[in-house]
C-alpha positions in Angstrom: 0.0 0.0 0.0 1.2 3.2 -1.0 0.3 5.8 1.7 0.7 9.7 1.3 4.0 11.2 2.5 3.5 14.1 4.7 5.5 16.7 5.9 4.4 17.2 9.2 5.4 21.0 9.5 3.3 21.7 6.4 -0.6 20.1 8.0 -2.7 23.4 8.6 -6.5 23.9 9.4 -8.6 25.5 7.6 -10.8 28.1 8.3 -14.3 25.8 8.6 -12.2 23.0 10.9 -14.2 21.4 13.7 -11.6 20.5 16.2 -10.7 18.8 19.1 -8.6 18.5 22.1 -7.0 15.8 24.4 -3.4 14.3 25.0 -1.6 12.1 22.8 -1.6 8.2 24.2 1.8 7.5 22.0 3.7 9.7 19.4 2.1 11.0 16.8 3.2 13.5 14.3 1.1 15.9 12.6 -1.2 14.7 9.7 -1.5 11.4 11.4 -5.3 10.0 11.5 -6.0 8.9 15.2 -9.0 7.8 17.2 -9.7 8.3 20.9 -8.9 5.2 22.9 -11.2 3.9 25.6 -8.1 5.3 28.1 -9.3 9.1 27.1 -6.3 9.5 24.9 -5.7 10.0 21.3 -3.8 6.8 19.1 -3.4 6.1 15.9 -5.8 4.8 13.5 -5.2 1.4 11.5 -7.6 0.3 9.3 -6.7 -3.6 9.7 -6.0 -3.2 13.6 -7.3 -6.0 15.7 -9.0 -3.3 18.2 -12.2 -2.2 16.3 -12.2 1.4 18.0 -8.8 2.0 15.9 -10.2 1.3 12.7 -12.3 4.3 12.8 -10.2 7.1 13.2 -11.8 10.2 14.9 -9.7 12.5 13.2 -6.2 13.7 12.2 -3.5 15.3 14.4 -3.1 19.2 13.8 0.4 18.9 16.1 2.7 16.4 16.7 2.9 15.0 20.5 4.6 12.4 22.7 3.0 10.4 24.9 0.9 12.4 27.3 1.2 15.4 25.9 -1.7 18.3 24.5 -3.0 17.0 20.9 -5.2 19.4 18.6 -7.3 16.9 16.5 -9.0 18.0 13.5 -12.4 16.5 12.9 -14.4 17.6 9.9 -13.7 20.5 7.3 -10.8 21.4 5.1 -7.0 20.7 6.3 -3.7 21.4 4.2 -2.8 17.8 4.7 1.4 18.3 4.3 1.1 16.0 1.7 0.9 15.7 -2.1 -3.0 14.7 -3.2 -4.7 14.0 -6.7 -7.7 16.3 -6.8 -10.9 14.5 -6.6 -9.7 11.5 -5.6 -11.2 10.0 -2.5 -8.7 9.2 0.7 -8.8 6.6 3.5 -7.1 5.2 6.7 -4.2 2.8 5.5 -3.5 -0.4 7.4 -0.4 1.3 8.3 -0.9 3.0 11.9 -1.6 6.5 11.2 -1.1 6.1 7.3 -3.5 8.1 5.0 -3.8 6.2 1.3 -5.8 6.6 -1.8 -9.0 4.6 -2.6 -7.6 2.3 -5.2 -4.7 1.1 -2.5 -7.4 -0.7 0.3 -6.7 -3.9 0.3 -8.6 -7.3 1.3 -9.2 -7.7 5.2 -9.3 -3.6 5.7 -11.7 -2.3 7.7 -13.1 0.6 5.4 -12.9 4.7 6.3 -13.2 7.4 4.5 -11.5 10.0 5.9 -11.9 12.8 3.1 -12.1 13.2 -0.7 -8.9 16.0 -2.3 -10.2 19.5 -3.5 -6.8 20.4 -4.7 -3.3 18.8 -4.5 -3.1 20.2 -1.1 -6.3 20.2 0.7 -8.5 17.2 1.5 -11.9 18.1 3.1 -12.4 15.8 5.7 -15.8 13.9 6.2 -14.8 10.8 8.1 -17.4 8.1 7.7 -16.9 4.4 9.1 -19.6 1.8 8.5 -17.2 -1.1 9.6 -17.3 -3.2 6.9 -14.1 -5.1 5.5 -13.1 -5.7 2.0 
């Protein structure tokens, strides 16, 4: 699976984000999708993860954080993702912890989430959706 390469420096919210707070359960860098663990604290997302909480990410880190430290989640709207996107294309949670990948790289056994479909080669408007169905 190839997933998109970010540059965590670059990931920026847009003006119509929906965001939240909370602290960081492991690393995580910037532009990583996560999901908020039943400990309170935000992990990362893997779409073929054997805990079905972390196949649905929740939304994608604005900062990047160690372990117990503050994490800015964005949740819905328009982010500069850090990261080189095809406009149009539609964008989902990778089975690689905290991986972001196009549509036409899920493969069989993944647990399916849309995290948001590119309006440029920069911005991806996020609109997370989860139904928890596999390939």
């Amino acid at each position: 699976m190839t997933d998109i390469s970010i540059t965590a420096a670059n990931v920026v919210a847009g003006e119509n984000s929906s965001r939240d707070t909370g602290s960081a359960g492991e690393a995580i860098t910037a532009g990583q999708p996560v999901y908020k663990a039943a400990t309170g604290k935000w992990m990362l997302a893997d779409s073929n993860s054997a805990t079905a909480a972390a196949r649905k990410a929740g939304g994608i880190a604005l900062n990047s954080a160690s372990l117990n430290q503050p994490l800015a989640v964005h949740k819905a709207g328009d982010i500069t993702i850090g990261g080189t996107l095809t406009p149009g294309v539609a964008y989902y949670l990778s089975d690689t912890p905290g991986g972001i990948c196009p549509v036409a790289d899920i493969g069989a056994g993944e647990y399916v989430c849309l995290l948001g479909i590119a309006k440029s080669a920069s911005v991806l408007a996020v609109g997370i959706q989860a139904p928890g169905v596999a390939l």
